[in-house]
MDAnalysis code that builds the backbone (N, CA, C; Angstrom):
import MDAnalysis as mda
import numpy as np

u = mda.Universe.empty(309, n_residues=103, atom_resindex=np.repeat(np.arange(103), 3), trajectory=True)
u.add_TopologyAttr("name", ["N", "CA", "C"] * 103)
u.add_TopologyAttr("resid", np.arange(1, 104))
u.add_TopologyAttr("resname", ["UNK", "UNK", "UNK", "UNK", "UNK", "UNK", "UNK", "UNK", "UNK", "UNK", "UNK", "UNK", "UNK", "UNK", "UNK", "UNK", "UNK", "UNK", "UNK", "UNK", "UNK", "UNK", "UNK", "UNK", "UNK", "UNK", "UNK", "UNK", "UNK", "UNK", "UNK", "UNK", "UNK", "UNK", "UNK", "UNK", "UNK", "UNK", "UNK", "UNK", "UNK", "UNK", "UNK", "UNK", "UNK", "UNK", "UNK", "UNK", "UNK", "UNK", "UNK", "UNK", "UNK", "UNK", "UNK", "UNK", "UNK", "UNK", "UNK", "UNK", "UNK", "UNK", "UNK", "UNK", "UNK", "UNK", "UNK", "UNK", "UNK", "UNK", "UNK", "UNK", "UNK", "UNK", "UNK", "UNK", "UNK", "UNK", "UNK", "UNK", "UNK", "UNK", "UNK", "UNK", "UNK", "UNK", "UNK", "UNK", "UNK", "UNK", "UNK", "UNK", "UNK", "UNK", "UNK", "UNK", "UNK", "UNK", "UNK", "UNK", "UNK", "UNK", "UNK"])
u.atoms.positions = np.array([
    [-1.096, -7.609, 8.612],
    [-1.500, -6.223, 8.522],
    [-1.955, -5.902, 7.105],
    [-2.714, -5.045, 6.888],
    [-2.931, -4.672, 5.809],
    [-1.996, -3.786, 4.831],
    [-2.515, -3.643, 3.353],
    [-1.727, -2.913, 2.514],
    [-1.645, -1.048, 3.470],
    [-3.191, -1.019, 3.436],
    [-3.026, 0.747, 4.209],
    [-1.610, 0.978, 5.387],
    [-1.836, -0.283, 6.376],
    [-1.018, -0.107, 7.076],
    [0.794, 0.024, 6.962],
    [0.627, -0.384, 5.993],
    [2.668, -1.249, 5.367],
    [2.520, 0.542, 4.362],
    [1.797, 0.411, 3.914],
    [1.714, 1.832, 2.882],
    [2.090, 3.317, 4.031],
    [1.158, 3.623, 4.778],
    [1.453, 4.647, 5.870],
    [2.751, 4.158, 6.634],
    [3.197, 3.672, 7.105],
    [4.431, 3.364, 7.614],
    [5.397, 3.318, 6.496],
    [5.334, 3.313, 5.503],
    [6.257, 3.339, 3.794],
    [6.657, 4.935, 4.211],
    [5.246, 5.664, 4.158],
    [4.928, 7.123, 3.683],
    [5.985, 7.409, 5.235],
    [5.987, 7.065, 6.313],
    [6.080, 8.344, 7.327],
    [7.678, 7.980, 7.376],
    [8.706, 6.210, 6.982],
    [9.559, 6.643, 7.189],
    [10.526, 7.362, 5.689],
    [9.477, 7.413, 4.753],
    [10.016, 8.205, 3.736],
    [9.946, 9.697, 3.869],
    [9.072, 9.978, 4.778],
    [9.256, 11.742, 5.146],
    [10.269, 11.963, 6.107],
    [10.660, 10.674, 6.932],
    [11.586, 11.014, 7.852],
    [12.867, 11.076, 6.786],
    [12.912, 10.341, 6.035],
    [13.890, 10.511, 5.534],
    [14.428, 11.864, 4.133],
    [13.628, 12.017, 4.234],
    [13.918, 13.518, 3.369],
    [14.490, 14.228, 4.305],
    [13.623, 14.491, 5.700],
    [14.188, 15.293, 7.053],
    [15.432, 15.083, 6.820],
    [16.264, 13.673, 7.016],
    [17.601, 13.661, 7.574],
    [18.241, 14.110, 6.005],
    [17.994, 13.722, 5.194],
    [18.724, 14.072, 3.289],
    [18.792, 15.604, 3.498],
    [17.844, 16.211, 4.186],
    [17.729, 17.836, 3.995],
    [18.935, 18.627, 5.226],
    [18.950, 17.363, 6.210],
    [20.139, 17.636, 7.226],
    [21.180, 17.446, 6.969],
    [21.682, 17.063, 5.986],
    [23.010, 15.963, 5.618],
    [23.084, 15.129, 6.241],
    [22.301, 14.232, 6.756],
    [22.547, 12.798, 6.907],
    [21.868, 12.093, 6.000],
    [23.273, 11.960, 4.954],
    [22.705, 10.898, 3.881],
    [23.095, 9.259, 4.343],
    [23.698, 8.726, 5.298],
    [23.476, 7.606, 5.497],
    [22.250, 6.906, 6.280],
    [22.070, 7.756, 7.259],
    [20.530, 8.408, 8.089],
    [19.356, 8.078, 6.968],
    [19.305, 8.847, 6.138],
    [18.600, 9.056, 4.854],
    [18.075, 7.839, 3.964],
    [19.492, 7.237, 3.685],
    [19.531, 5.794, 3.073],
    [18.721, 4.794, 4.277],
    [19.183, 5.115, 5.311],
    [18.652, 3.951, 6.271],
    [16.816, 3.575, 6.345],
    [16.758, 4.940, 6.156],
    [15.213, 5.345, 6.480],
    [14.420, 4.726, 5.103],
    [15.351, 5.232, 3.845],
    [14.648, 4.561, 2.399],
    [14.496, 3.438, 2.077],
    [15.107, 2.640, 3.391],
    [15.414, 1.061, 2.775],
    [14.494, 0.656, 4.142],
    [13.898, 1.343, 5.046],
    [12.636, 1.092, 5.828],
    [11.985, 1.550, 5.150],
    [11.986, 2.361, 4.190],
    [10.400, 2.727, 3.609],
    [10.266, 1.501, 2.299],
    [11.017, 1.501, 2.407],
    [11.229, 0.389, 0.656],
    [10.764, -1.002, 1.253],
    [11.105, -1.470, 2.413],
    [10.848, -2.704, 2.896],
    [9.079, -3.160, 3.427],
    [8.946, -1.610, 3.682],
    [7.392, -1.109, 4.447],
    [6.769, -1.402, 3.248],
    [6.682, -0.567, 1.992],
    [6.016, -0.809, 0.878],
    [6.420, -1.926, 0.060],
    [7.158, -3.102, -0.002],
    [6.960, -4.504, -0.226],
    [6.052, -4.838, 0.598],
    [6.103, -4.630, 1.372],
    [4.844, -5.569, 2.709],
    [3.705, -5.175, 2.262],
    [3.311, -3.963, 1.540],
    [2.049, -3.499, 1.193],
    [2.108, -4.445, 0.149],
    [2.594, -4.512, -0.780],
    [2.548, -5.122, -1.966],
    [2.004, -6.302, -1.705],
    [2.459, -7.271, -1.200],
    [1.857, -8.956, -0.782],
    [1.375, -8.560, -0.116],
    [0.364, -7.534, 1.084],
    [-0.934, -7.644, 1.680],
    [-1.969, -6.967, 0.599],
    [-1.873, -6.542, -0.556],
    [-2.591, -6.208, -1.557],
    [-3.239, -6.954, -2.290],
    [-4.764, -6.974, -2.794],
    [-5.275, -7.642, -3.709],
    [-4.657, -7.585, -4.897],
    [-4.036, -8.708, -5.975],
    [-3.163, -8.307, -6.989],
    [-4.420, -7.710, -7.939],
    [-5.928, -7.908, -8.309],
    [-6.534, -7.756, -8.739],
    [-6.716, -5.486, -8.569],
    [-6.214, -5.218, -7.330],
    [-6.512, -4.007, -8.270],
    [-5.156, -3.156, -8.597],
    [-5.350, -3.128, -9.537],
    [-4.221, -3.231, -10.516],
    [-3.428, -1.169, -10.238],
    [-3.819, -0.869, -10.735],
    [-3.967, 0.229, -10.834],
    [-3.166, 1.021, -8.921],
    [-3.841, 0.441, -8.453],
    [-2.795, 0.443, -6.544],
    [-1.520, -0.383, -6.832],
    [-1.683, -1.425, -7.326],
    [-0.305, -2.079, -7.383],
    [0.516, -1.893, -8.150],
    [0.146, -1.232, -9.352],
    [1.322, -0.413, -9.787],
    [1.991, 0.744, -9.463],
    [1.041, 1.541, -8.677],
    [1.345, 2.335, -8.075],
    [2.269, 2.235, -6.792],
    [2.306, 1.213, -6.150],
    [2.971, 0.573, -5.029],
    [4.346, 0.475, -5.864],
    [4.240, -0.739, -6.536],
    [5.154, -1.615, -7.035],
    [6.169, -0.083, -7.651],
    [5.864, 0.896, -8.093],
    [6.785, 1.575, -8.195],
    [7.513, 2.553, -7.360],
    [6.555, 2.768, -6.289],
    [7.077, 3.499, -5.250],
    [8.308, 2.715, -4.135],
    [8.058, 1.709, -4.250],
    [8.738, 0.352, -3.694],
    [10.383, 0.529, -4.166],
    [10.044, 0.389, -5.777],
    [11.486, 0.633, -6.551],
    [12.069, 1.919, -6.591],
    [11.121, 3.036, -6.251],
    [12.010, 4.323, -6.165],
    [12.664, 4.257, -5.251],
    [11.716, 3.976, -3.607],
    [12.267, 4.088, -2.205],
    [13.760, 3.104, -2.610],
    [13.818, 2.041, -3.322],
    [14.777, 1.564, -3.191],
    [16.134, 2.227, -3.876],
    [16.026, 2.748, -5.228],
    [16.716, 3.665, -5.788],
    [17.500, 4.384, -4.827],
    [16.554, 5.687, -4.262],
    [16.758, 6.793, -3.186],
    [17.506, 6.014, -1.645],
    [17.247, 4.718, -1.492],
    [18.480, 3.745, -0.442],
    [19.663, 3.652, -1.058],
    [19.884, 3.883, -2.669],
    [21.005, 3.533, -3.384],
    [21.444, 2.293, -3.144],
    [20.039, 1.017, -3.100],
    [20.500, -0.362, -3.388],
    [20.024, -0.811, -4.675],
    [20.460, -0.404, -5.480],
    [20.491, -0.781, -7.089],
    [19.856, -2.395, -7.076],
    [20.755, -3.465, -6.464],
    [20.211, -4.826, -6.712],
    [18.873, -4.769, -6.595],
    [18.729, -4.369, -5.239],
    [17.015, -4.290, -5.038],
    [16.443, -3.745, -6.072],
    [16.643, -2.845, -6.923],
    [15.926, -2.210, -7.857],
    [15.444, -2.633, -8.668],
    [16.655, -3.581, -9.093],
    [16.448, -4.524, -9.777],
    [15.781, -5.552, -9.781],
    [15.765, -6.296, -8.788],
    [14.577, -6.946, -8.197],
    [13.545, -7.199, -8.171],
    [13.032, -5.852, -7.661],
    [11.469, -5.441, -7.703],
    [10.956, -5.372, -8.891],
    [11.861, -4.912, -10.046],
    [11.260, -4.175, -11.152],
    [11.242, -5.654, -11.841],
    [11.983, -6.080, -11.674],
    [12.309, -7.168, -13.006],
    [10.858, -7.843, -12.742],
    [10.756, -8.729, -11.084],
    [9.795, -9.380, -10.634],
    [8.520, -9.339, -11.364],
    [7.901, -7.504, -10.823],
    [6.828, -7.392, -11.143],
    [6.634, -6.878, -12.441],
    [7.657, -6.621, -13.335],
    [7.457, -6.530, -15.502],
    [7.706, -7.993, -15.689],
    [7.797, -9.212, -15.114],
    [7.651, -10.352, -15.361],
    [6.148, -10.702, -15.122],
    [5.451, -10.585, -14.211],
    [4.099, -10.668, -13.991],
    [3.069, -10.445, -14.291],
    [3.169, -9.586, -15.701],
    [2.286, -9.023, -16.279],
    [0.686, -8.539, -15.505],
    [1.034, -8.287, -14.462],
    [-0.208, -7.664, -13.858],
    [-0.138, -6.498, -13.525],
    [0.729, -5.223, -14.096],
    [1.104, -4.270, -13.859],
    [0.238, -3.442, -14.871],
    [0.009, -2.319, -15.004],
    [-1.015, -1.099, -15.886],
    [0.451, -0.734, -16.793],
    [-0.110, -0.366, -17.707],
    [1.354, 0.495, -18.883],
    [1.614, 1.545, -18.016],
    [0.997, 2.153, -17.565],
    [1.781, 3.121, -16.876],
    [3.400, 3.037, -16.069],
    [2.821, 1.689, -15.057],
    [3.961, 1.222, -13.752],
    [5.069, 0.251, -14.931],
    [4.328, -0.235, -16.016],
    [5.472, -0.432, -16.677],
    [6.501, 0.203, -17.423],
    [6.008, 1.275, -17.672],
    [7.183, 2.287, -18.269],
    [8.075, 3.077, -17.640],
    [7.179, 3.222, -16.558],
    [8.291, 3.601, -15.131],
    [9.168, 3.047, -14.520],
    [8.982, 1.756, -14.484],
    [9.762, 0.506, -14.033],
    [10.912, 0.814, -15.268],
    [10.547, 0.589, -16.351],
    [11.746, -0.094, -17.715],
    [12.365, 1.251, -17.248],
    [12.034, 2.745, -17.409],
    [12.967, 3.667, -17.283],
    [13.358, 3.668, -16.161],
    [13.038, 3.269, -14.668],
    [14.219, 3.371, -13.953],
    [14.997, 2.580, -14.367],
    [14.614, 1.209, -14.878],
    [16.000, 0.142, -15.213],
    [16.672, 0.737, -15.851],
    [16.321, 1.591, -17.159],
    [17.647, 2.278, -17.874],
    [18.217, 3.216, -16.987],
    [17.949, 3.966, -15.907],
    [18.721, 4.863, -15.466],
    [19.992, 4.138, -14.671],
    [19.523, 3.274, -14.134],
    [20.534, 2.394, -13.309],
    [21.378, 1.257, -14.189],
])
């Protein structure tokens, strides 16, 4: 499948999941962030690494959704991975290093 596709399926179960966060179902909530977090990795490897500028943009939405699951390892993960790869824009890299400091 393509990046669009893994990306829109990222997006719709991350709106579901605000729904349930706004209901108090924060385990509901978590469940849904760690389908949206898993959705937008899949975008990531169906992405051309060449445009840069989408994949940082991914690559950080990836690590928030994972944050907002409250699976820290994963956070870690993602971020470390792709500030090892140097194919990221300064932008997705400064976002990345500051979530690492928050966690």
């Amino acid at each position: 499948m393509s990046w669009a596709i893994h990306h829109s399926q990222s997006e719709e179960f991350a709106s579901q999941a605000e729904i349930a966060f706004k209901k108090g179902d924060r385990e509901g909530a978590r469940n849904l962030y760690r389908l949206a977090a898993e959705a937008e990795e899949r975008a990531i490897e169906a992405l051309d690494p060449s445009k840069t500028r989408t994949l940082g943009i991914t690559v950080v939405s990836a690590t928030s959704l994972w944050f907002k699951a409250e699976e820290l390892q994963q956070v870690e993960r993602v971020a470390c991975r792709w500030l090892a790869s140097g194919l990221l824009p300064a932008f997705a890299t400064a976002q990345l290093q500051e979530l690492l400091q928050t966690i």
